[in-house]
C-alpha positions in Angstrom: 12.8 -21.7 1.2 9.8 -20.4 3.4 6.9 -21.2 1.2 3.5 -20.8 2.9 0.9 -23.6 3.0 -1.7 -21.2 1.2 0.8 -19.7 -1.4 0.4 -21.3 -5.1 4.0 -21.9 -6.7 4.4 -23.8 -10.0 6.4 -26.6 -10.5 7.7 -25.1 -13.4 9.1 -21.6 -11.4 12.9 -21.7 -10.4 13.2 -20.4 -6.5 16.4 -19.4 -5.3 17.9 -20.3 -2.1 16.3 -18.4 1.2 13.4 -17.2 -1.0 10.2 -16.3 1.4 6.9 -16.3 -0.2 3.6 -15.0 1.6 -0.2 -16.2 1.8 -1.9 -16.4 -0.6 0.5 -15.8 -3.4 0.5 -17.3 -7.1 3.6 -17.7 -8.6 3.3 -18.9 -12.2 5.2 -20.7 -14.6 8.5 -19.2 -16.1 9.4 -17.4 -13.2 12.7 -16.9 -11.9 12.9 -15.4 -8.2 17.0 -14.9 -7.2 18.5 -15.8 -3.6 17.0 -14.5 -0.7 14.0 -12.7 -1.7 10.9 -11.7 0.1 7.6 -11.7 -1.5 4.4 -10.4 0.5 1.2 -11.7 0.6 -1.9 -11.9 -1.9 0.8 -11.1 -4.7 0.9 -12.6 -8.4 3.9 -13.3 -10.2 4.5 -13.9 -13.5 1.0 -13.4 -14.6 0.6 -14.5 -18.3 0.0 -12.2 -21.0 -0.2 -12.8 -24.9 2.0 -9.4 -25.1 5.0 -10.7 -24.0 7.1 -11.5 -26.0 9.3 -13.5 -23.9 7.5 -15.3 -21.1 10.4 -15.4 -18.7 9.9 -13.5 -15.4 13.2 -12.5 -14.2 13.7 -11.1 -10.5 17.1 -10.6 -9.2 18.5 -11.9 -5.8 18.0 -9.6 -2.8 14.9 -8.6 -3.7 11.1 -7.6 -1.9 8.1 -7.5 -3.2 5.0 -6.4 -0.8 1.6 -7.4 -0.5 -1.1 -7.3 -3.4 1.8 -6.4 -6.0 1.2 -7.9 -9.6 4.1 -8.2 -11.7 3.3 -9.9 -15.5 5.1 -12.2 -17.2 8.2 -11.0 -19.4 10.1 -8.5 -17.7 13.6 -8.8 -16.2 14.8 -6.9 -12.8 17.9 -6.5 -11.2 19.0 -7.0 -7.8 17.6 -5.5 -5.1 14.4 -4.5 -6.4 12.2 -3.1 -4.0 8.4 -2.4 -4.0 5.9 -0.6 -2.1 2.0 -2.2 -1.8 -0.2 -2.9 -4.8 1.9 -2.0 -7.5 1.0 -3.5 -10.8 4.1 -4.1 -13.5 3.2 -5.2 -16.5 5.0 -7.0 -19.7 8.4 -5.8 -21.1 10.1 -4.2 -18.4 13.5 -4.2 -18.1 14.7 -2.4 -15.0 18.4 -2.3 -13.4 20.0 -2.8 -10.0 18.0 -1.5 -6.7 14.4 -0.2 -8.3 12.7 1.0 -6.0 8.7 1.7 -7.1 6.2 2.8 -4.4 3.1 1.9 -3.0 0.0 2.1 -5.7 2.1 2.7 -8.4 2.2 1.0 -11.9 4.3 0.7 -15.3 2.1 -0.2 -18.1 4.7 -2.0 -20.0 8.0 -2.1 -22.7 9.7 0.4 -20.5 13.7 0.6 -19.8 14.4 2.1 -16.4 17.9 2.4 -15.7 20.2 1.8 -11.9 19.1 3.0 -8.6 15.9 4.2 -9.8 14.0 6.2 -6.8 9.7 6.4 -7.2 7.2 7.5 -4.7 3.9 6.2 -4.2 1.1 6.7 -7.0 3.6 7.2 -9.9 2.2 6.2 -13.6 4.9 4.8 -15.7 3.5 4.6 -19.2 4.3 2.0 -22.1 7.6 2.9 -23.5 8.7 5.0 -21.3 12.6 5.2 -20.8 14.1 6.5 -17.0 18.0 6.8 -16.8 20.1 5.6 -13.9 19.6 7.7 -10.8 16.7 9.1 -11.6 14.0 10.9 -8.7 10.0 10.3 -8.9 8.1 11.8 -6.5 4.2 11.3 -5.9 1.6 11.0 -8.1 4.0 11.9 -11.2 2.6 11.1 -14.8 4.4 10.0 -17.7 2.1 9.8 -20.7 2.9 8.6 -23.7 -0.2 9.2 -25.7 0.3 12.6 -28.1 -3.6 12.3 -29.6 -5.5 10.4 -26.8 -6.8 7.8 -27.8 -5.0 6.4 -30.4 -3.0 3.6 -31.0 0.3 5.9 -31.4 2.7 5.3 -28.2 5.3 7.8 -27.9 7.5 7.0 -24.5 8.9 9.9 -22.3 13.1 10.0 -21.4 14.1 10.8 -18.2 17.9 11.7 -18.2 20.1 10.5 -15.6 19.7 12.0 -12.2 17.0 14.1 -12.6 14.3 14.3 -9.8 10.4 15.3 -11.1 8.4 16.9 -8.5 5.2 16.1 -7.0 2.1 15.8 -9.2 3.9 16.7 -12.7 3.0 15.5 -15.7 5.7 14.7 -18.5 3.7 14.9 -22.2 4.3 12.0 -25.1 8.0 12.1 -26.7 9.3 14.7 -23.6 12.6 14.7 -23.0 14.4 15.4 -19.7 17.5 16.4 -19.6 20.0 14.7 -17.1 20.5 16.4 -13.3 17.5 18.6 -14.1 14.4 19.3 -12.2 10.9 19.5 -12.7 9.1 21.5 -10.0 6.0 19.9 -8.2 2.4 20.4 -10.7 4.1 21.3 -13.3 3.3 20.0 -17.0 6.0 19.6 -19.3 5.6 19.7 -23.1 9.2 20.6 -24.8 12.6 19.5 -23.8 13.9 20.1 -20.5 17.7 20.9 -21.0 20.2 19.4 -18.6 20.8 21.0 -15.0 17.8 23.2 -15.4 14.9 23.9 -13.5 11.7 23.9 -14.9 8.3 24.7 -13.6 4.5 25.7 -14.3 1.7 24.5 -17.0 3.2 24.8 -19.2 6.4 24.2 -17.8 9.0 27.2 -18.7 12.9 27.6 -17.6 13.0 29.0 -14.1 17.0 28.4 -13.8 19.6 26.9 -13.9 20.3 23.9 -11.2 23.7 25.2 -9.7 21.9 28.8 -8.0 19.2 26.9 -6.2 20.3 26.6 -2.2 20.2 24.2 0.4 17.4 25.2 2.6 19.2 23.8 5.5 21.2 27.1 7.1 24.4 26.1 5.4 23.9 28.1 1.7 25.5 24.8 -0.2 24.3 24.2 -3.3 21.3 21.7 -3.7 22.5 20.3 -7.0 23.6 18.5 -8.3 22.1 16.8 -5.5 24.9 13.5 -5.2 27.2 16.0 -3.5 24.8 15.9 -0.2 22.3 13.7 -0.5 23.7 9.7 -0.1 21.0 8.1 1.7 20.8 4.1 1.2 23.3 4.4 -1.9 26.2 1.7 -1.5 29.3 3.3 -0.4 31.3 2.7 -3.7 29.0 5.0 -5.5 28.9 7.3 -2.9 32.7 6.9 -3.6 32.2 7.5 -7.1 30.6 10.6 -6.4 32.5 12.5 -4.4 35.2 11.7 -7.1 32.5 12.8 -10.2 30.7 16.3 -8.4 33.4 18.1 -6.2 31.4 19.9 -3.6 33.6 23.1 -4.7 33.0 23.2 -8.3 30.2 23.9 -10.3 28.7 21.7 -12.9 26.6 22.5 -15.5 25.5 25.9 -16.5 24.9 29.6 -14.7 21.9 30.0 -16.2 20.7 30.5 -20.0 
């Protein structure tokens, strides 16, 4: 371990092996930080909260964590989880293998977000929220979970699997979206988005279906479902996977509707 001398650990956290922590750091009791894991500077985890409802924080081996990020007490992440700076995750979150959340973003709690999970900076992630496995959020994206603000009523948005929401959209309480769909940047969705559409506008309305949009790259291949091109940082054995699951010659999903 490479603990620094100004860095605050409790003798009651479990470290893993190779575990580096930064200055300044707290890490509080009922932690659990997996093999060779980097956290950053001025950072607090495990910070207690009487809305847990299981103390334990969980972080899974591999992992990094960045400066001035605040993760509370009673959430559970897989390997690999990745953040940007000053993120703030709070109680109840249960997130899968590789997360990746970006700089200045936060999850307010109780969510489930699924595998390989890809956001950009400034993302909201409200309570109760539910993201698949796969899934795309680009900047400043809103999920809102809130159908007569304010009230005491939390009603958690579902993100299928693959889908990618644009920059600076905002997904309303209860809103479900469909897997491989996309949302187009500002737009602000208030009914179901089906799978392997596009949506856009506010309100948000069907533009098309996924399968006639077109790389913009001068070769006229299809831009979804995007795992047939787009492999960036994925581990070869689901890149495997995909080129088994989304043939670059067939089509998948609908024409239009």
């Amino acid at each position: 371990m490479n603990i620094h001398a100004t860095a605050i650990v409790s003798a009651n956290a479990v470290i893993g092996d190779n575990v580096e922590i930064g200055p300044f750091t707290i890490i509080h009791d009922d932690v659990r930080i997996g093999d060779n894991t980097t956290i950053g500077s001025h950072c607090e985890i495990g910070l207690p909260t009487a809305l847990a409802k299981n103390p334990t924080l969980t972080i899974g081996a591999n992992s990094t964590i960045r400066s001035h990020s605040i993760l509370y007490a009673g959430s559970t992440f897989g390997e690999r989880l990745t953040t940007g700076h000053r993120v703030t995750i709070r109680e109840g979150t249960q997130a899968g293998i590789n997360f990746q959340l970006g700089t200045l973003s936060d999850i307010q709690g109780d969510c489930v977000i699924g595998d390989y999970v890809r956001t950009h900076s400034n993302v909201h992630i409200g309570k109760h929220s539910v993201v698949g496995n796969f899934v795309w959020i680009f900047p400043y994206v809103v999920l809102t979970n809130d159908p007569h603000p304010p009230s005491d009523v939390s009603v958690g948005c579902t993100i299928g699997d693959y889908a990618a929401i644009a920059t600076m959209s905002v997904i309303l309480p209860g809103v479900l979206v469909g897997e491989h769909s996309l949302v187009a940047a500002g737009s602000v969705v208030g009914k179901t988005v089906e799978p392997h559409t596009v949506v856009g506008g506010a309100p948000a309305k069907f533009l098309c279906a996924t399968t006639v949009i077109k790389l913009k790259d001068g070769t006229e291949r299809p831009a979804y479902p995007w795992p047939t091109h787009f492999h960036r940082s994925y581990p070869e054995a689901i890149v495997a996977k995909w080129r088994d699951e989304f043939p670059t010659n067939g089509v998948v999903g609908p024409t239009g509707l």
